[in-house]
N, C-alpha and C positions, 0 to 999 in steps of 0.2 A: 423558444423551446415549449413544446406542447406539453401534457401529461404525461402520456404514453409515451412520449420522449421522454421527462424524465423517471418516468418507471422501469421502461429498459436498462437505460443507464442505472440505475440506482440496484437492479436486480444482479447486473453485472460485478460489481462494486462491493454487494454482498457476498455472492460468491467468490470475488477470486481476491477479495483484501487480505485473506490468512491462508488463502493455497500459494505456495511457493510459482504464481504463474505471471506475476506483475497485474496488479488490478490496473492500475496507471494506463498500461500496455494497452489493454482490455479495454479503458471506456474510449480513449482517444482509437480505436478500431472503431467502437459501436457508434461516437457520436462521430467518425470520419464516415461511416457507412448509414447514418443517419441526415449524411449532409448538414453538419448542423457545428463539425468542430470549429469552425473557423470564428463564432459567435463568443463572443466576451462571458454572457452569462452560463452560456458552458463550462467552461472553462474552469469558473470561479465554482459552479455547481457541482464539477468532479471532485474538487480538492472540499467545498462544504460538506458533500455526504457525509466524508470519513465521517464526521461528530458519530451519525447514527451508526455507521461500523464499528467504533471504539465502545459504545454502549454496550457493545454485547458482551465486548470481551469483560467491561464492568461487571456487567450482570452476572454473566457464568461465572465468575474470580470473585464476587464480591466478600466473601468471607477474608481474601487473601488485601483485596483494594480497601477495606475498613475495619482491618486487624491496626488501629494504630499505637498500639504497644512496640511494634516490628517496623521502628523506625529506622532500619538500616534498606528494608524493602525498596520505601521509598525512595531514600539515598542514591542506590543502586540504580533505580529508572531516571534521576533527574540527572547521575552523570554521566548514564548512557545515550543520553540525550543530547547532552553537550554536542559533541562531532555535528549533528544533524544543523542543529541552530544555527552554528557558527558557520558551516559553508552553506548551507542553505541559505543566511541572509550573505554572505560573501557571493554565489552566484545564481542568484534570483533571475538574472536576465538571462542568463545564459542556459538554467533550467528551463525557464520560459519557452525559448529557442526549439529546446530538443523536443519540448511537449508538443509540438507541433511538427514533426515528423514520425512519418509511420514507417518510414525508411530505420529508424534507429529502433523501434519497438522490434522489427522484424529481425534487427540484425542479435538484438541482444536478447530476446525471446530463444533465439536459434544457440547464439552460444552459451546459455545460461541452461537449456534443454541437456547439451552435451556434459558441462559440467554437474547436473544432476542424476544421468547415467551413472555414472562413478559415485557417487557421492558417500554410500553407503558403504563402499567396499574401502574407501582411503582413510576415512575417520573411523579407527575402531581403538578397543578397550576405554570407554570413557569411564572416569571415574567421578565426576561430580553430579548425584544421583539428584540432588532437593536444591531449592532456591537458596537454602541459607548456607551452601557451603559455594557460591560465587561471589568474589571475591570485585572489590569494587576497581580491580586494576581488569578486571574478566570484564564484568560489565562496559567500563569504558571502552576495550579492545572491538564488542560488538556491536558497538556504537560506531566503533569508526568501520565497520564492517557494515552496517547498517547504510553508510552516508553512500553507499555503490547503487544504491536505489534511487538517487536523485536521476541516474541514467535509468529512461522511461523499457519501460521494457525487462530492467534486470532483478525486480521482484523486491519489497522491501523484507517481506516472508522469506525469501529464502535467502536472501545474503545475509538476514540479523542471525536464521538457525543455521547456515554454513558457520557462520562465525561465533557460533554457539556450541557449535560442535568440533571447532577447530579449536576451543577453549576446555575441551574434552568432557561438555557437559551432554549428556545422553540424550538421540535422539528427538526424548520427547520433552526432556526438559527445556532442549532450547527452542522446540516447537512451543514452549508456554513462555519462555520468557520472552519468547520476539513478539509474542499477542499484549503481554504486561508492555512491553519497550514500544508497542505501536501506538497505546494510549496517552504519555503523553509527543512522541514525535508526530502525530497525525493532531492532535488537539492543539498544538502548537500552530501547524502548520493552516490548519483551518482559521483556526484565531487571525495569522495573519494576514491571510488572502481577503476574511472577511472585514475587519476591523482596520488594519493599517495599511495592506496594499491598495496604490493608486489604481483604478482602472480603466483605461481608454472608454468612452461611451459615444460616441459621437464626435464632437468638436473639444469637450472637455473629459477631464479627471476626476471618477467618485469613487467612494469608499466601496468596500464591496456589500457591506450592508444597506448601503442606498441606494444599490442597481437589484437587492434582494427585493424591496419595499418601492422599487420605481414603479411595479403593475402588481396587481391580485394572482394573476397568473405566475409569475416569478414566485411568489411569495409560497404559493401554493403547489408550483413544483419541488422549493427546497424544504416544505417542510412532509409534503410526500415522501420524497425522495432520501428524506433522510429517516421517517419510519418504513419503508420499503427496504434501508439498505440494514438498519437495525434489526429487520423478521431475520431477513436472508441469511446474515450473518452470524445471527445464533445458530441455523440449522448447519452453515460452512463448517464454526469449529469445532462442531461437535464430530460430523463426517469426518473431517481431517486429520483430528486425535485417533481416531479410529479407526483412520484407515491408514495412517502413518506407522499404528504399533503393526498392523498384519503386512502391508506391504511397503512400505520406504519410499522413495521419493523417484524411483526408476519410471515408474506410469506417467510421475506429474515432465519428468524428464522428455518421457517421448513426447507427451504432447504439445511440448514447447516447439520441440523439432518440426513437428508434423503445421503447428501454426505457426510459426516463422517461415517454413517454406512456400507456405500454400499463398502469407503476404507477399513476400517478396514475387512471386508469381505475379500476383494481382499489381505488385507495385509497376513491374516492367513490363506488363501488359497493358497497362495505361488506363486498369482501373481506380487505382489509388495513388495520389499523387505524396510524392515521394517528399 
């Protein structure tokens, strides 16, 4: 992976990790049309960005992330977290699998577009206005609403605020508790791609911090790449808060549609291999 290689990706990554459009979706297209997904240190370098993604949402939150009087906050994010852990280390290979088709990104881009057409009009009269009136059997439920993102393609942004809002918490609240619930399900999930998962490199198995620190160049694309995905995605949520109270999820809808179809196109025109 070059630079520019991982600053693409990394720019991607910032944008679309808190838009309801699957970041996941997004780098496995750029680095499939970069020629470059089928590479181990990709791979590991899509799921290490997050770290710099999650910072932002630190940064923007941090009044709410280091209020630690409001020890129920926390609570609330470690057991909404649960679902994710538990089948994410349950099917690790099998996540694996899917992250290597763009066949499934296209397919679930497209019906996830359709279910965010509607999305506005079927959840309405929400009553749970502020963080502190969800309730830790709430948080749990959007946690298991959350774990539909393991499928590449189906957004972790928008299945944790579909399941934010089917828990009848407003719009924009569950657009901020899916950014809090990304922090630690993404810091988790970095931790163990880099730390405890084995990595194919050749003939043998290494840590993913020892294929980080194998060249200067690795080293120097993920610590790029992780302040590239950090700018980006301070300006994402800030847009998205913003543009969620004036217009709702109907725009980010179509353009699911419009990029699911234009892949699948490309998949069975034989320029993306499926």
């Amino acid at each position: 992976m070059t630079i520019i290689e991982a600053i693409i990706i990394a720019i991607v990554e910032g944008i679309t990790e808190f838009l309801p459009v699957s970041s996941t979706g997004h780098m496995i297209i750029a680095s499939t049309l970069l020629g470059i997904s089928e590479d181990n240190f990709t791979k590991l370098f899509e799921v290490a960005i997050q770290l710099g993604a999650i910072m932002a949402v630190v940064v923007l939150y941090w009044k709410k992330f280091f209020d630690f009087s409001r020890w129920q906050f926390y609570a609330k994010l470690v057991i909404g977290v649960i679902p994710a852990l538990i089948l994410g280390f349950l099917f690790n290979d099998q996540i694996d699998e899917m992250l290597e088709s763009p066949l499934v990104v296209a397919i679930s881009l497209l019906l996830g577009g359709i279910i965010l057409l509607f999305i506005d009009n079927y959840f309405q009269k929400p009553v749970v206005e502020k963080d502190e009136q969800i309730s830790f059997l709430k948080a749990f439920i959007i946690g298991c609403w959350q774990v539909l993102a393991m499928i590449p393609g189906v957004s972790r942004s928008a299945s944790s605020i579909i399941g934010g809002m089917q828990q009848k918490l407003t719009r924009n609240l569950a657009a901020e508790f899916s950014f809090f619930l990304a922090v630690p399900t993404m810091f988790a999930a970095a931790a163990y791609s880099i730390f405890l998962k084995n990595w194919k490199n050749g003939g043998e198995e290494i840590k993913g911090y020892e294929m980080i620190m194998q060249s200067q160049q690795n080293m120097v694309a993920f610590i790029i790449g992780n302040v590239v995905a950090f700018i980006v995605a301070l300006l994402a949520i800030k847009f998205f808060i913003s543009f969620l109270k004036k217009y709702g999820f109907r725009v980010f809808g179509i353009y699911r549609i419009i990029v699911g179809i234009l892949l699948l196109i490309l998949i069975f025109s034989g320029y993306l291999g499926k």
